[in-house]
Structure formats: C-alpha cells, structure tokens
N, C-alpha and C positions, 0 to 999 in steps of 0.2 A: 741644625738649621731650622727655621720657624716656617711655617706654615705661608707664608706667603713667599717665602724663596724659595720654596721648593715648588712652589704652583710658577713661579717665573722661569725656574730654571726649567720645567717641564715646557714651558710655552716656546723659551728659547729652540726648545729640541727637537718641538713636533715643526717651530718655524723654519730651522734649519734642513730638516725634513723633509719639510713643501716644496722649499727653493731649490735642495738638491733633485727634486723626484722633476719636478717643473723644468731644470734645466737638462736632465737625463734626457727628457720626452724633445724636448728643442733641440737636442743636436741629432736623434732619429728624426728630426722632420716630423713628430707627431702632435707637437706643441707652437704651433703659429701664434699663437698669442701672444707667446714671448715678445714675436717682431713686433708686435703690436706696441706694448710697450717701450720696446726699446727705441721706437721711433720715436713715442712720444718723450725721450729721453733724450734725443738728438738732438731734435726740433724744439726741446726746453734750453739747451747749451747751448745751439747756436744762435738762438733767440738771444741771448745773453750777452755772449762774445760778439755777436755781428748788430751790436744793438741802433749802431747808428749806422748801416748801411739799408734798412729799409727789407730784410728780411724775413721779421715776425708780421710785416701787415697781409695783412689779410688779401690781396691781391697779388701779392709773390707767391703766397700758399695758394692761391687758386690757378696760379699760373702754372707751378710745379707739378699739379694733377693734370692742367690741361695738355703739357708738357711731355707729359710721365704716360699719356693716355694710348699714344701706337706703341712702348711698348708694355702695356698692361693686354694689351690686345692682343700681343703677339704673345709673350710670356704664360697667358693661358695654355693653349694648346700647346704650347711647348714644354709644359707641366704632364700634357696626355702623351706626348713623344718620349719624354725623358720614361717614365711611370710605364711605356710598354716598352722599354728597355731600348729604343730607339735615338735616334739625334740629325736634327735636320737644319744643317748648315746654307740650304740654299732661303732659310724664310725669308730676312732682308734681303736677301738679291731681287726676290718678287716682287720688292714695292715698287721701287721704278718703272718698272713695267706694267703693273696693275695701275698706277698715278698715270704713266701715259695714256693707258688705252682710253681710261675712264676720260680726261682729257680732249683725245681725240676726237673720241667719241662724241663729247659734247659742244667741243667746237665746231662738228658737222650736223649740231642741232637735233640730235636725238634727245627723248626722253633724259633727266636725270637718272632715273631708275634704270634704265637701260642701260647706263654708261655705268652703272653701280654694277649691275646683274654681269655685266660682258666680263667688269673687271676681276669679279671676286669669282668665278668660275672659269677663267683664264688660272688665276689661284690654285681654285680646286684640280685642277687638270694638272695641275704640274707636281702637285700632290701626289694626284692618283700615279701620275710615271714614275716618280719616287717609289711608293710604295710597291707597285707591280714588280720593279728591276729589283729591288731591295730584295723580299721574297720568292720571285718566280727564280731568280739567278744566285739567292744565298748570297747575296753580296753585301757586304756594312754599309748601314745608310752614310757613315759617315763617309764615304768615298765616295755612292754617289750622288747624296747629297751636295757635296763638297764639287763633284764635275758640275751638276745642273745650275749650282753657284755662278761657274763660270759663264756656261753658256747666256744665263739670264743681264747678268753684267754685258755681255756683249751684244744681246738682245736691245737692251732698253739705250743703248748706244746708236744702233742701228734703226730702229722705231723712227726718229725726227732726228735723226744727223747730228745729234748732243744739242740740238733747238730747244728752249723750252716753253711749252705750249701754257699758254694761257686761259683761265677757268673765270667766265662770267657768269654763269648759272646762279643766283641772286639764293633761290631753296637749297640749290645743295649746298651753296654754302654755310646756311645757316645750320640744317639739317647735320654736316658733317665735318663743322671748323669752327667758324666766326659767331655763330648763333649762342644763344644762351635763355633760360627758364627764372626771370628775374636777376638775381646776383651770380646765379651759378649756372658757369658754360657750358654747352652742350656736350663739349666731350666730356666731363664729369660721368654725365649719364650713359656714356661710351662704357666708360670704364665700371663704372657700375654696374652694367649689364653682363660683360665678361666673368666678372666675381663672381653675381648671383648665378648665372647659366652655368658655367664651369664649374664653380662650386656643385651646387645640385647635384650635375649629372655623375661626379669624380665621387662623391659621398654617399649617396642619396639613390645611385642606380645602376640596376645589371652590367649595362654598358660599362659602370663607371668599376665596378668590380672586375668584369673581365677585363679590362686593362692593365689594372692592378696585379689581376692573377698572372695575365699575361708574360709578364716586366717581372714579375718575382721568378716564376718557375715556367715557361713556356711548354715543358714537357710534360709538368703535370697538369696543366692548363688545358693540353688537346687532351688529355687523357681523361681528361673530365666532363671536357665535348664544347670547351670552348673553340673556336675555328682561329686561333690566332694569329694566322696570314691572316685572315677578312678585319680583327684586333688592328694591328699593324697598318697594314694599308689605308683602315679610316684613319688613323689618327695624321696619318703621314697628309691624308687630304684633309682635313681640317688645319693642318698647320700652313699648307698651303693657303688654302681660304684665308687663315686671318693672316696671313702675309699682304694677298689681294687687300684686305681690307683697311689695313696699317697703310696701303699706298693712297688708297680712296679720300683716309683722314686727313693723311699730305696733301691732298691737293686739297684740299676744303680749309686749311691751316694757313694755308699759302698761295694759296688761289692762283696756280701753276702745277704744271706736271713738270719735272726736270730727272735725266738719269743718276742723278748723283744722291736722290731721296733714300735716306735711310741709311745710306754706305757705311757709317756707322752704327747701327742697329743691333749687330749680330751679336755683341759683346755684353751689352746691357739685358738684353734677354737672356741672353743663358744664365749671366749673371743674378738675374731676379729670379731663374727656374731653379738654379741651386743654390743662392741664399735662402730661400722660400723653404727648401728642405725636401728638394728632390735627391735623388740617390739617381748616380749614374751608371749604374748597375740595374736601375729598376724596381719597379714595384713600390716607392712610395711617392710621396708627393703629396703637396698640399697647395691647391689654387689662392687659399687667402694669404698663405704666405710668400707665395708667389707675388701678389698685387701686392702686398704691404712692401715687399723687398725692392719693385719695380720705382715703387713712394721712395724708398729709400737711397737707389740707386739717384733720383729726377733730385734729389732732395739735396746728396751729394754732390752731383753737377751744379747746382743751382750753388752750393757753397763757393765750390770753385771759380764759377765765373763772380761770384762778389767779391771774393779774393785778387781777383787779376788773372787767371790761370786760364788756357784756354783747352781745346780739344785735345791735345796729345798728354797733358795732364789727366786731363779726365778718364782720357783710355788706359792710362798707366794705375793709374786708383782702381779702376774695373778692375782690371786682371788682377791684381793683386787680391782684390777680394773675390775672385773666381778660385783663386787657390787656397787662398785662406778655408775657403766653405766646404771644398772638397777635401780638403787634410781634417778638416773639423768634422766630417760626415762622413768620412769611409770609413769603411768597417773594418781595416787595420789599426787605423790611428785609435779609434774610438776607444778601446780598451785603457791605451796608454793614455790620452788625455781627461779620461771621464769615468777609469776604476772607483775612482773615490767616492763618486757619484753612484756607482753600483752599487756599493755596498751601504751605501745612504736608503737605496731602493730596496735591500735586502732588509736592513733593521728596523725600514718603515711597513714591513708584513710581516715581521714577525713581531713587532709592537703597536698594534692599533692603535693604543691610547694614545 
C-alpha cells in the first residue's frame, strides 16, 4: 500500500476513534457538546423539510428560545436535584401560584419587585418543606414531592376561584416577558443567565462538587464532612425558587396570572434534565446540556405545531424521549448498547498515534 493510503487509512482510524471516544463521553452525560451539534443537525433538517412553512426565519428561532426560556429556567436546578440524587415533582405545580401571588400583588399596587421578591420566596419555602420532610423523615422526595404537587394545584385553584388576574405593570413586563435589547427578547437573557450561573456553580465550585459528591455516594460524601442533608435540602429550595420564578415569566409573557400556567411543564423538564445527561441515580449532570436539550425539546414542539399536531402529541413525543434517554444512560443498558464504543476507548490508549 503507498504512503499515502496508509496515512488515510491511519486518519480514517484515529477519526473513527474520536467519534467513538466523543460518543462514549455523551451517553455518560460528560460530552454536552454533542447536543450541541446535534441541534445544529436538527434545525439544518427541518430547515429543509419545513422550508415553506416559515421555520428557519429568524423570528420563529427567536420565538423557540423565548418559548423554551421557563423551562431552561426550571431544567437548571433541576440538573442540581437530579445530580444530588433527588427529584422534585411539585416544580410546575409552583408556577400558578408563584404567577398568582406576583399578580395579586401587583394588582393591589405594590412595587414590581416586591411582587417578584413575595413570589419567588413563596418558591423557596416550599422548597425548604420539601427538603426538610424529605430528609428529617427519610422519606423519597418523590412522594413527597409528588403530594405537595397536589396540594399546590389545589392551592393556585383556591388563590382567585380559577379567576384570572390581570398584569398592567408596563416594567415588569418588559423586564420579565414582552421586552427586548434591540432584536433579541428579554427572556433570551433569562436563559442565558440560568446557563452561565448554573453552569459555573455545577463545574467551577465546592458547592457544585458536593452536590455531585452527594448524588454519586452520599455515604462517602458525609464521611468526608460534606453535610448532605444541608446538599439536599438547598437544592430542593432552589428548585422551588426557580419554580416561583418560571411563574413570574408567565405572567410577564402573558400579562395574567391563571391556575392552569405551566400544567404542562413537569414533562419537558425532566425531559431536558435527562436528555442533557443527567443520571437518575445521581452524581452527574451537565447544565449546558441541560439548556441545549430544553432548545431541543421548544424546537420539537415548535415542529409539531407547524405540522398541525397539537398538545397531546407533543406530550406523547416528550415521554417517549424521556425513555428513550434513560435506557440510553443507565448503567445497565450502557454496556449492551455502547461495548463497542468501549473498546474504541480502550484501543484509543493504548494507541496514541
């Protein structure tokens, strides 16, 4: 073979190499990038196929993020929930209630800020009772997650008698809906902020390691002098918070408060915290892939309503790719789907070249 087939054939192997070691690391959830990509794969194809329904302009794609933005907002913290080995089924149920108070509050002429500060700390509080019962009682957040779900639904019921209150505050809406910084809408920078903070703290800090540590081994976590009830319980109240805060955007979106805000929420979050490459066991997670999976899921809905499809479609595609992520990322399956991939990972260290 001549000197230049054998340099292509070498190229071919270390490239085969890459792609298998790159796609090993994406289904541990430690290669968000990938989503990265594969978006811009998506949104190149249905650019294509959906060419004359008004898809690829640049206004649909702005709409998708602005869209996509309560839950990029929620899907963070619910990256630090999953990652401390937790799961907190009542977030969506908070936003109705957080969208009312805020609401209320400012239809009796309080500050904006203050109908902001009541509602996202309404959030946090319900957080913190999550967290408390969860650990002080040893009980699965998923149970009582799953009861304070109910109560909150019956809550934001009982709040205005299923009335829905109306938002004229002129700043906050621009501040937290309607507004925008030239071409690109304010909640853009909603969501940009979630990424950069979340990221950060998840990568970059103590915090964001004991969490991590937490979620992987909790026993070796306290043994180490991490406190992972005090783990636990922040996270639980941060997921609350940006629950509050996902109702806040609602009403600035829609310039009303109504009990029905979010009802479907819970699906697409989860949805974006384990496509993103959380493990529901714990201990990993990645917030950027998190937010790219959140683009992905808004991006998908967005197909479907140019399709004709409406909501029950869409929740049927969710779940399907809820399962799909979780047979692709557990650590039974993984062998059987991605040995081949191992062993791509084993002959790429023991062959540098």
């Amino acid at each position: 073979m001549s000197r230049r087939g054998v340099h292509m054939t070498s190229m071919r192997r270390q490239a085969g190499r890459w792609l298998g070691w790159t796609l090993w690391r994406a289904s541990r959830g430690e290669n968000p990038g990938i989503l990265v990509g594969a978006m811009i794969v998506i949104i190149a194809l249905f650019a294509f196929f959906l060419r004359n329904t008004g898809f690829a302009t640049s206004t649909n794609l702005l709409a998708i993020v602005r869209i996509s933005t309560t839950i990029t907002v929620m899907a963070v913290p619910t990256v630090f929930v999953l990652c401390a080995s937790e799961i907190d089924l009542s977030i969506a149920s908070i936003i109705p209630v957080s969208a009312l108070i805020a609401a209320v509050l400012m239809s009796w002429h309080y500050h904006f800020l203050i109908a902001v500060g009541a509602a996202v700390a309404f959030g946090a509080l319900v957080g913190l009772v999550n967290g408390l019962v969860t650990v002080s009682f040893r009980i699965p957040s998923f149970v009582v997650t799953l009861g304070s779900m109910g109560v909150m639904q019956g809550l934001a019921q009982i709040i205005t008698h299923t009335n829905t209150i109306p938002v004229a505050n002129d700043r906050f809406l621009f501040w937290f809906g309607s507004g925008s910084v030239g071409p690109i809408p304010i909640l853009v920078f909603w969501s940009m902020g979630a990424l950069l903070v979340g990221g950060m703290i998840l990568s970059f800090t103590a915090l964001g390691r004991r969490v991590l540590a937490t979620g992987a081994n909790a026993n070796a976590a306290r043994f180490s002098g991490i406190r992972t009830e005090r783990v636990k319980v922040g996270v639980m109240i941060v997921s609350g918070a940006s629950g509050a805060l996902a109702g806040v955007l609602y009403d600035g979106q829609y310039a009303a408060g109504d009990f029905t805000l979010g009802s479907n929420d819970l699906l697409p979050v989860i949805a974006a915290a384990v496509i993103g490459g959380c493990s529901l066991s714990g201990g990993s997670g990645s917030v950027l892939g998190a937010v790219v999976a959140s683009l992905l899921v808004g991006t998908l809905n967005n197909v479907l309503v140019l399709a004709g499809f409406g909501t029950p479609e869409q929740l049927m595609v969710q779940g399907i790719i809820i399962v799909a992520a979780v047979t692709v990322s557990s650590r039974g399956n993984r062998g059987a789907l991605w040995g081949w991939l191992d062993s791509l990972e084993e002959s790429r260290h023991a062959d540098p070249d």
